[in-house]
C-alpha distance (Angstrom), angle and dihedral (degrees) to the residues before:
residue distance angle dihedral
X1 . . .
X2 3.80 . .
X3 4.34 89.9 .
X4 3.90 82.8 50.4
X5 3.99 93.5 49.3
X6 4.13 87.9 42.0
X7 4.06 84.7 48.1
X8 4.04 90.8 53.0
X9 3.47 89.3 41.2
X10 3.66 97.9 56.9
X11 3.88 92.7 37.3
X12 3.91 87.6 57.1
X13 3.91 83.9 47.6
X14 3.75 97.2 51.3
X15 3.67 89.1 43.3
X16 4.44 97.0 53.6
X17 3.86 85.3 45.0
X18 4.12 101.1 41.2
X19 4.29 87.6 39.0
X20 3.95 114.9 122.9
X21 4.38 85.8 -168.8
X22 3.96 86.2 52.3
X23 3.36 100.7 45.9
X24 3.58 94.8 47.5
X25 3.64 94.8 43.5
X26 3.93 88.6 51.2
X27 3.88 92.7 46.9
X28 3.97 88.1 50.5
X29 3.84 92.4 50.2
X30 3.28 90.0 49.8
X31 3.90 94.4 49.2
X32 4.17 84.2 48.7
X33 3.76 87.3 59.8
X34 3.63 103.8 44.8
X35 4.13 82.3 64.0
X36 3.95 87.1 77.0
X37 4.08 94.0 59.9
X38 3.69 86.4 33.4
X39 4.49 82.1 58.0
X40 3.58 88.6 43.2
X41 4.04 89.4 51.7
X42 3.75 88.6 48.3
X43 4.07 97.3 50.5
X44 3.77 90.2 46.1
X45 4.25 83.7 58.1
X46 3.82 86.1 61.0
X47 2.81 94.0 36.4
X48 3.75 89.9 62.9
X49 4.16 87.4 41.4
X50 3.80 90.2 54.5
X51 4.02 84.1 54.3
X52 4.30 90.3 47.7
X53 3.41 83.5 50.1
X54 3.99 98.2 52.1
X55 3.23 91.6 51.3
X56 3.99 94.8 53.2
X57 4.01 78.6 50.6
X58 3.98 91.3 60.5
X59 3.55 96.1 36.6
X60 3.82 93.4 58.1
X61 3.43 86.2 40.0
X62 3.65 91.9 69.5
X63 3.81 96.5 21.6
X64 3.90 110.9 35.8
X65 3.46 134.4 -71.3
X66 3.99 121.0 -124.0
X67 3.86 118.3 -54.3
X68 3.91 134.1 -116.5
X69 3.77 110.9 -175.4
X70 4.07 100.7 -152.0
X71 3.82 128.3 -170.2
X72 2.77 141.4 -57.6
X73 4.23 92.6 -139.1
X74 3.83 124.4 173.7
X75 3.80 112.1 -128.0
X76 3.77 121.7 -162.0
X77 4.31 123.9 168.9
X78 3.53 112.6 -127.6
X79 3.86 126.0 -167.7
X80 3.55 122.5 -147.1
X81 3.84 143.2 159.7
X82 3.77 132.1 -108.5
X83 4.12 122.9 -165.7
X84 4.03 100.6 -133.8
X85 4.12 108.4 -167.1
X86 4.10 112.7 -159.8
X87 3.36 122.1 -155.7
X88 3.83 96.5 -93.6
X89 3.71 80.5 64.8
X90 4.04 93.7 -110.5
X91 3.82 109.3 148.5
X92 3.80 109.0 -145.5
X93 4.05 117.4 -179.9
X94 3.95 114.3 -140.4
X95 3.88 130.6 -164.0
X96 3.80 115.0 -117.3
X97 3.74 126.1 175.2
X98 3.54 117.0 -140.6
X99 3.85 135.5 -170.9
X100 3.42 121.9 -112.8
X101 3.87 112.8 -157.5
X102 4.04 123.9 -149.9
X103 3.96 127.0 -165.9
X104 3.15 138.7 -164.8
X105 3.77 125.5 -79.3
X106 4.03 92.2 -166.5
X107 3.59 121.4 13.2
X108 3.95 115.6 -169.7
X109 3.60 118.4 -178.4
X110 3.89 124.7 -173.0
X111 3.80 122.1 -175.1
X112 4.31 137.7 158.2
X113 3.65 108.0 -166.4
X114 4.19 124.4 -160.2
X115 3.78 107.9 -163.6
X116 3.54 115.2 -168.8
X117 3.68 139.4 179.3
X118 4.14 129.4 -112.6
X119 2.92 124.4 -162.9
X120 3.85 136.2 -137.9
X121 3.79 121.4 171.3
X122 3.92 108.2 -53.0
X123 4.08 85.1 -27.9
X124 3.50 126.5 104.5
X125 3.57 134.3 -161.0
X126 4.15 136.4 -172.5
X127 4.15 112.7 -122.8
X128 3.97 122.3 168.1
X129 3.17 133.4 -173.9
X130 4.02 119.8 -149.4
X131 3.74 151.2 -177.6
X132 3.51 122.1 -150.9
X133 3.60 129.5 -173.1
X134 4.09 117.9 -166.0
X135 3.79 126.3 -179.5
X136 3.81 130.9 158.9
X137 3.91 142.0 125.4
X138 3.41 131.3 -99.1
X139 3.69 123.8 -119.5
X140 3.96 117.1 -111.3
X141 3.42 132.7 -91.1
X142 3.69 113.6 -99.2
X143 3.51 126.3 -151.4
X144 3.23 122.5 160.7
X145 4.01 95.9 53.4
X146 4.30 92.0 45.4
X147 3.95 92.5 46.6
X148 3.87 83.3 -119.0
X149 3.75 110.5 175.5
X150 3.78 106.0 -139.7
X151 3.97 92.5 -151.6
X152 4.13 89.7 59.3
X153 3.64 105.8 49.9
X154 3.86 112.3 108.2
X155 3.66 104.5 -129.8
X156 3.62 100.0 171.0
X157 3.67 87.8 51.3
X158 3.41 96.4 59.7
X159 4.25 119.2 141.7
X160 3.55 131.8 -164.0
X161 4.11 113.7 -160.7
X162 3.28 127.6 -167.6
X163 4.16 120.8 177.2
X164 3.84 144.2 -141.9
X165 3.55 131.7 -177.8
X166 3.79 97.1 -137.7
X167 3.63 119.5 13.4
X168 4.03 93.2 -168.4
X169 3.53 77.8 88.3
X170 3.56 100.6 59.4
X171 3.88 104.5 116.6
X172 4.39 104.0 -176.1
X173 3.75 125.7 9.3
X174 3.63 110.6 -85.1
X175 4.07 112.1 -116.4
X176 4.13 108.3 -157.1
X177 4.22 110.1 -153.6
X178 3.50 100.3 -154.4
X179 3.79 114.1 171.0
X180 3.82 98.1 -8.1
X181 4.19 81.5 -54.5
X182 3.51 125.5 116.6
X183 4.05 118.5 -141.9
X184 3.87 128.6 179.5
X185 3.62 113.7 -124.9
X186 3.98 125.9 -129.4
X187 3.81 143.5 179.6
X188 4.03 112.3 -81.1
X189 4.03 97.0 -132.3
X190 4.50 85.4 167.9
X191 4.09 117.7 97.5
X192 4.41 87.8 -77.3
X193 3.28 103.0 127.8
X194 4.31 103.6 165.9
X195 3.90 93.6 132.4
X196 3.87 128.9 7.0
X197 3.72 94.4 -97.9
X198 3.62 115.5 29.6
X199 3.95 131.9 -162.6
X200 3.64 119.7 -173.5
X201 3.66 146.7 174.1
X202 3.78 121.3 -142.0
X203 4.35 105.4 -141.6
X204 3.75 118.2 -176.1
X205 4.03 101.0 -124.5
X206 3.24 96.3 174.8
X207 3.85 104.2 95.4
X208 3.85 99.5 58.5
X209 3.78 91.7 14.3
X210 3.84 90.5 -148.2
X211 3.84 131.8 141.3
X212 4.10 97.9 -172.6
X213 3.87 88.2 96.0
X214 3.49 135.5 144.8
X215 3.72 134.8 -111.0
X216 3.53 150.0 -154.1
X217 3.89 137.5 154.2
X218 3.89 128.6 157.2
X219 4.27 121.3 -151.4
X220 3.33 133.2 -165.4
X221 3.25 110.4 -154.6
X222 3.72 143.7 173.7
X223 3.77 135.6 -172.5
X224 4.09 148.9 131.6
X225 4.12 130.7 -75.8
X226 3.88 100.1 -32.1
X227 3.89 142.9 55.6
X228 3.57 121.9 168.8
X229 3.76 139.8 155.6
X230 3.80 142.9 -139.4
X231 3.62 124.6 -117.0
X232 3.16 103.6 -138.4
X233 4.43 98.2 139.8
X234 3.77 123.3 97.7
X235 3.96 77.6 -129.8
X236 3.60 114.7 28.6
X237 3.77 126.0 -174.3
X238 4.16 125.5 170.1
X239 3.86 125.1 178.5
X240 3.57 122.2 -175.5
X241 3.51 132.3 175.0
X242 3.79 128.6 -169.5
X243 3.61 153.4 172.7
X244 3.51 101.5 -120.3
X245 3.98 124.5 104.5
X246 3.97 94.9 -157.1
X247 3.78 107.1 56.0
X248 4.11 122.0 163.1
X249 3.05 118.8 -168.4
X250 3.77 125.2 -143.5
X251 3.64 155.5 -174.6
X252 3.83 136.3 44.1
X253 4.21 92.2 -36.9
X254 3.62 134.7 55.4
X255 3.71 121.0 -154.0
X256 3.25 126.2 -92.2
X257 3.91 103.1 -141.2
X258 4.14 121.9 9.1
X259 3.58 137.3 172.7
X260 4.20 119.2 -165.1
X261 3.71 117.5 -173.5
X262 3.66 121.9 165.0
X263 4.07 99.3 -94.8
X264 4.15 96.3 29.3
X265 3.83 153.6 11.3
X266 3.58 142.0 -170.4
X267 4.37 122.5 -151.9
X268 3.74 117.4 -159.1
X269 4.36 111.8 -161.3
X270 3.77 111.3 -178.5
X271 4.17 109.7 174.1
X272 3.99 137.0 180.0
X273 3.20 119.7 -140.0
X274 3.89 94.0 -112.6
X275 3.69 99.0 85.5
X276 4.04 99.5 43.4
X277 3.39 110.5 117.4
X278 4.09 86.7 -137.4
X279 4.15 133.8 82.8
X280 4.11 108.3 -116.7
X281 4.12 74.5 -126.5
X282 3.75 149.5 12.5
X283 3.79 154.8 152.4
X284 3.66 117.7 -119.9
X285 3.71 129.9 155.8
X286 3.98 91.8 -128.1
X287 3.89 112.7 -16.3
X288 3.46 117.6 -154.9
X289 4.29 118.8 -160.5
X290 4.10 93.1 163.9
X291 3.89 123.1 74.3
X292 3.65 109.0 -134.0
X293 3.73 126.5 -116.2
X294 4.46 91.3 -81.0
X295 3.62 79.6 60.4
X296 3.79 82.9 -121.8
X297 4.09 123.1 128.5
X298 3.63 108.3 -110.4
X299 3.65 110.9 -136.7
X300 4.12 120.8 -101.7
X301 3.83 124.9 -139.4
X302 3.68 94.4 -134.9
X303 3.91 116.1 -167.5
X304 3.84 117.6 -132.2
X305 4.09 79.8 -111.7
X306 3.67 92.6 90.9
X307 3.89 121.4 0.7
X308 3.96 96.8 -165.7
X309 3.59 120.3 126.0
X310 4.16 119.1 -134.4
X311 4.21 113.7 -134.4
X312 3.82 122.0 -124.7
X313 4.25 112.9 -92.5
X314 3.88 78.2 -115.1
X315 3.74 78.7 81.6
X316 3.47 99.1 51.6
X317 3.58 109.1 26.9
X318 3.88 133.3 103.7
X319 3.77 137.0 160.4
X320 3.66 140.8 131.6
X321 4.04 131.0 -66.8
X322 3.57 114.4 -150.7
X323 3.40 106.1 -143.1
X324 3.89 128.2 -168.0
X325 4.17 112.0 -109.1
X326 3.82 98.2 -124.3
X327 4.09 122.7 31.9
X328 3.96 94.6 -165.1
X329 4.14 82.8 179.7
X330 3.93 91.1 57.2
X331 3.56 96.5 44.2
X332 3.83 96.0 42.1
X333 4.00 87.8 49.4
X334 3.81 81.5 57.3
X335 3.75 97.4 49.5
X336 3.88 93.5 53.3
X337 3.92 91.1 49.0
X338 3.84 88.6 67.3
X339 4.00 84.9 41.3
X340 4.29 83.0 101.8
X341 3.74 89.4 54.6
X342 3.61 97.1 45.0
X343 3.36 98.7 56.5
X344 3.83 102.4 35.9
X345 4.44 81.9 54.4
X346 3.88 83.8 45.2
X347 3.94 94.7 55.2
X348 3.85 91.2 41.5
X349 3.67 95.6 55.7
X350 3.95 82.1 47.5
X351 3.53 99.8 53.5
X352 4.13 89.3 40.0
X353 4.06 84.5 54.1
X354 3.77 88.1 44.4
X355 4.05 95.9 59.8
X356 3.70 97.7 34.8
X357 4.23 95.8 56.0
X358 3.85 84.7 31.5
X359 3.50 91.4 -131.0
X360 4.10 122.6 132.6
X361 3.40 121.4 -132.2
X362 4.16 113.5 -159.5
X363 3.79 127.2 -108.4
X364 3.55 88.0 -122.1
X365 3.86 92.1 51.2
X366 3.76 89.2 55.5
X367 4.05 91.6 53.6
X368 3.61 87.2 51.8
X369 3.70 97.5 54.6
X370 3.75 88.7 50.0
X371 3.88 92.2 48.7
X372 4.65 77.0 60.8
X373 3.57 89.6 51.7
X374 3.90 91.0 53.0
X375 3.41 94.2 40.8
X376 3.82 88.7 55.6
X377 4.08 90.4 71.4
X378 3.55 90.1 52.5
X379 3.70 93.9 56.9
X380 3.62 89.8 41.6
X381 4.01 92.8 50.0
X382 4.22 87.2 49.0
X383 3.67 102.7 42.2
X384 3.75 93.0 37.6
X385 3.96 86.1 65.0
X386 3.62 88.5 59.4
X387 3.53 118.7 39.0
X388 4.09 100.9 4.4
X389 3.28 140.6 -90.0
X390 3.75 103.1 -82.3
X391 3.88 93.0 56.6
X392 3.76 96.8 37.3
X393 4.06 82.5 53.7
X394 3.58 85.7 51.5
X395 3.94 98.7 49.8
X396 3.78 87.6 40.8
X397 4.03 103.8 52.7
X398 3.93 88.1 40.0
X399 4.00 89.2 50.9
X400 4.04 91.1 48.7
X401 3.35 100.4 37.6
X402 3.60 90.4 53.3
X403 3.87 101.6 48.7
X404 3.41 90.2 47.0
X405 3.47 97.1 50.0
X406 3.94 88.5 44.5
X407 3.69 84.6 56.8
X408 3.90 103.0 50.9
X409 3.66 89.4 46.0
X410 3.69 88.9 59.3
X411 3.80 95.6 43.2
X412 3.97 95.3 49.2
X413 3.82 92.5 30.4
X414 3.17 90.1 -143.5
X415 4.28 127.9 107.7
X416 3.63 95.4 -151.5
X417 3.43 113.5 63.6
X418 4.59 83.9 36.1
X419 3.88 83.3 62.7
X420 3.59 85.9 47.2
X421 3.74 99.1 51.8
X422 3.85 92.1 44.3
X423 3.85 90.9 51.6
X424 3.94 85.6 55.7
X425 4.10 88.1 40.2
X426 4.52 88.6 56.5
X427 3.77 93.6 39.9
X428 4.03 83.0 54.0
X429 3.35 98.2 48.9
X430 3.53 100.2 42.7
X431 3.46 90.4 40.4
X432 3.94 87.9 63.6
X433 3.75 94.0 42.3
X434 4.02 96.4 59.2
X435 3.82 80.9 47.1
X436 4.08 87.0 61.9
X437 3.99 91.5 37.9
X438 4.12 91.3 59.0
X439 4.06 122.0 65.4
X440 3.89 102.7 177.2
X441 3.84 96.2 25.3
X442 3.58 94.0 45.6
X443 3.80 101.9 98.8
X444 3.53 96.7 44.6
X445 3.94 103.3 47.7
X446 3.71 82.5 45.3
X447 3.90 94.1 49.5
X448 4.18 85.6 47.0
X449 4.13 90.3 42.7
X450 3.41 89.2 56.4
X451 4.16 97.9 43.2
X452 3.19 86.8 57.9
X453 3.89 97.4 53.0
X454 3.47 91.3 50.8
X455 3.61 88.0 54.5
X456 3.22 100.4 48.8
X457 4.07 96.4 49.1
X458 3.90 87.2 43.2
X459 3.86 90.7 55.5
X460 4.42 88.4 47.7
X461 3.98 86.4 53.1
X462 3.25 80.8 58.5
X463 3.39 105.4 63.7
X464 3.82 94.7 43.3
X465 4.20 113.1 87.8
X466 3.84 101.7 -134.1
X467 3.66 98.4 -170.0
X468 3.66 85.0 68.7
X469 4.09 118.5 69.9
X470 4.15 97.3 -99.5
X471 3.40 90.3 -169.5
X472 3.96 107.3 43.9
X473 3.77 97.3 106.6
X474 4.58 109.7 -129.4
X475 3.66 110.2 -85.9
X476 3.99 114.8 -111.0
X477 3.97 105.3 -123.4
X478 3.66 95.0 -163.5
X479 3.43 79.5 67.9
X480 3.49 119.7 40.4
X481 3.92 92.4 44.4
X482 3.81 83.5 76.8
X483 3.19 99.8 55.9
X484 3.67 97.7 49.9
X485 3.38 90.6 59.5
X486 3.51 97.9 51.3
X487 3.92 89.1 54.1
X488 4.02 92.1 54.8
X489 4.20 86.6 80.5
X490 3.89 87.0 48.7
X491 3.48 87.5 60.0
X492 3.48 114.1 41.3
């Protein structure tokens, strides 16, 4: 009885080792499990991003942050009247001053850009420095189709306000020409609240009482990644130039004319008026076109003079994002995605060598091959940050490839099929990397990469005779001829 339990025993032993269905289900547990250090590999890459972008954070905190031209809009208080009924019915009038709100009719906008990199630790982070000159006119006032009384306007009250998104980056004091005059500009601290930080110029309007005036201010400006501008002119044209070979440009518009070459480019916006999210002129209380710091819209007192509502400058804003040639983070994040699919095509070519040289390769040797493969992402994370993500692929795939390759050579003990497996192991690897090289292409070469696989591993099955034990190894006769004859005595 105990022989015929030891007999099942070993028979149910020979059978969980020798099993195709066990071994596969084994290797694709393990393959489910390697996705948890493959997570971890992934939050440790933005991890790293959240750092890069920290640092950005304290470099425009002591540079400038990114820049949002805005205006520049003619201001002028306006008193008016409005009937108030009680509830006995008494009708009292009450004087309320207004706003009213001029735009630009032209809007010409000149500005050469130098971006440049800093520099802290193995981070890097876009600065530019600028000059911008603006001139233009502004439209005039109407009258007639506002139902503006002449006698209330405000003319020696008059404001011109011109916005930026971060004055830290303000490099001279801005000098606005308006009407062949020159006027120093100065933080609004009153109730105006067109853009979040305001500088304005105080004319006295009320000699000529005009508004069709000309304009002309230059900035010098610096900040980080981004500089756009508002349209805010019945005509609006912007030309920038720059020396920067990776330009994006952004926002509501698209230029008109552009020319990238590697060192320098040069953006050409020219607008009507027709698709600016903004009236050439209002009344408002206290208008508001900026979004505050909460990124919320603050609230404006509107009079019952003019009920429209003004659009956020998100609306109506476009520029140019500098952006850095190479994201190593991006690209690395991209890598480790197809980190499942690597190793699960790894541990199929294994198991394919594995029945074809009739040699078995251990569990525990198949855990350690994917503990490489997750490895790999580390190395390509670290060296990436160093010398970019094209050479740290390089260094990575070679180092991989080539311990793995070491150790199924040593396993098999045999060259042949090693060379094989590391042939598979490059066409793998740079399989995935042309895969991270193409945007528009990049699902279909993928879908055809992985066709072909398929094929390929479907045409190997086929050359392996399942009804036969592929992985029972050949018995050795010089030494199981022994052993039968020292069972004959047993069983006489």
């Amino acid at each position: 009885m105990n022989n015929q339990q030891k007999t099942q025993q070993n028979g149910f032993r020979t059978w969980f080792s020798e099993s195709v269905i066990v071994k596969l289900c084994l290797i694709g547990i393990l393959t489910l499990l390697l996705l948890i250090p493959s997570g971890l590999i992934q939050n440790l890459i933005v991890e790293r991003q959240e750092r890069q972008q920290e640092v950005n954070n304290e470099i425009s905190d002591k540079w400038s942050g990114s820049q949002l031209v805005e205006g520049p809009i003619l201001v002028i208080p306006y008193k008016t009247t409005v009937n108030h009924k009680d509830s006995a019915g008494k009708v009292t009038t009450k004087e309320v001053l207004t706003n009213i709100y001029i735009m630009p009719e032209t809007l010409n906008i000149a500005g050469k850009v130098e971006p440049q990199l800093l520099h802290r630790g193995i981070f890097d982070a876009v600065v530019y420095n600028s000059k911008i000159k603006v001139n233009g006119r502004f439209s005039p006032l109407e009258l007639k189709k506002s139902g503006i009384n002449p006698d209330m306007v405000q003319w020696d009250k008059a404001k011109v306000d011109i916005g930026l998104s971060d004055l830290k980056g303000l490099k001279n004091n801005p000098v606005i020409k308006l009407a062949n005059k020159d006027y120093a500009v100065e933080p609004d601290f009153t109730t105006l609240s067109l853009f979040t930080n305001n500088l304005i110029i105080q004319p006295d309007l009320s000699i000529n009482k005009n508004t069709a005036l000309d304009f002309s201010f230059d900035l010098d400006l610096r900040g980080r990644n981004e500089l756009n501008f508002l349209h805010i002119g019945k005509s609006t044209t912007v030309k920038i130039e720059g020396s920067w070979g990776n330009p994006k440009f952004t926002g509501r518009y698209l230029p008109e004319q552009r020319s990238i070459a590697d060192k320098a480019f040069s953006a050409t916006w020219k607008m009507p008026y027709f698709n600016r999210p903004f009236s050439q002129q209002w009344m408002e209380e206290n208008a508001i076109l900026t979004f505050g710091p909460s990124n919320e819209k603050k609230e404006s007192r509107q009079t019952d003079i003019d009920t429209s509502i003004v659009p956020a400058p998100k609306d109506g804003s476009f520029g140019v994002q500098f952006i850095l040639p190479v994201d190593q983070y991006q690209k690395t994040m991209r890598s480790g995605k197809y980190s499942i699919l690597i190793i699960m095509l790894t541990f199929i070519s294994l198991f394919f060598t594995e029945l074809l040289n009739k040699r078995k390769v251990h569990l525990l040797q198949y855990v350690l091959i994917g503990a490489a493969m997750i490895i790999y992402y580390t190395l390509l994370l670290s060296f990436s940050e160093r010398v970019g993500f094209n050479i740290a692929y390089l260094i990575a795939s070679i180092a991989t490839v080539t311990l793995i390759g070491s150790f199924i050579a040593a396993l098999l003990k045999n060259k042949k099929p090693a060379m094989i497996f590391v042939g598979i192991l490059t066409v793998f690897y740079g399989f995935i990397f042309v895969i991270i090289q193409l945007q528009d292409l990049a699902l279909l070469f993928g879908s055809v990469g992985l066709f072909i696989i398929v094929a390929a591993l479907m045409f190997l099955s086929a050359k392996i005779d399942w009804n036969r034990n592929p992985l029972a190894e050949p018995e050795d006769s010089s030494v199981s001829a022994p052993a039968e004859i020292n069972s004959e005595p047993d069983n006489q």
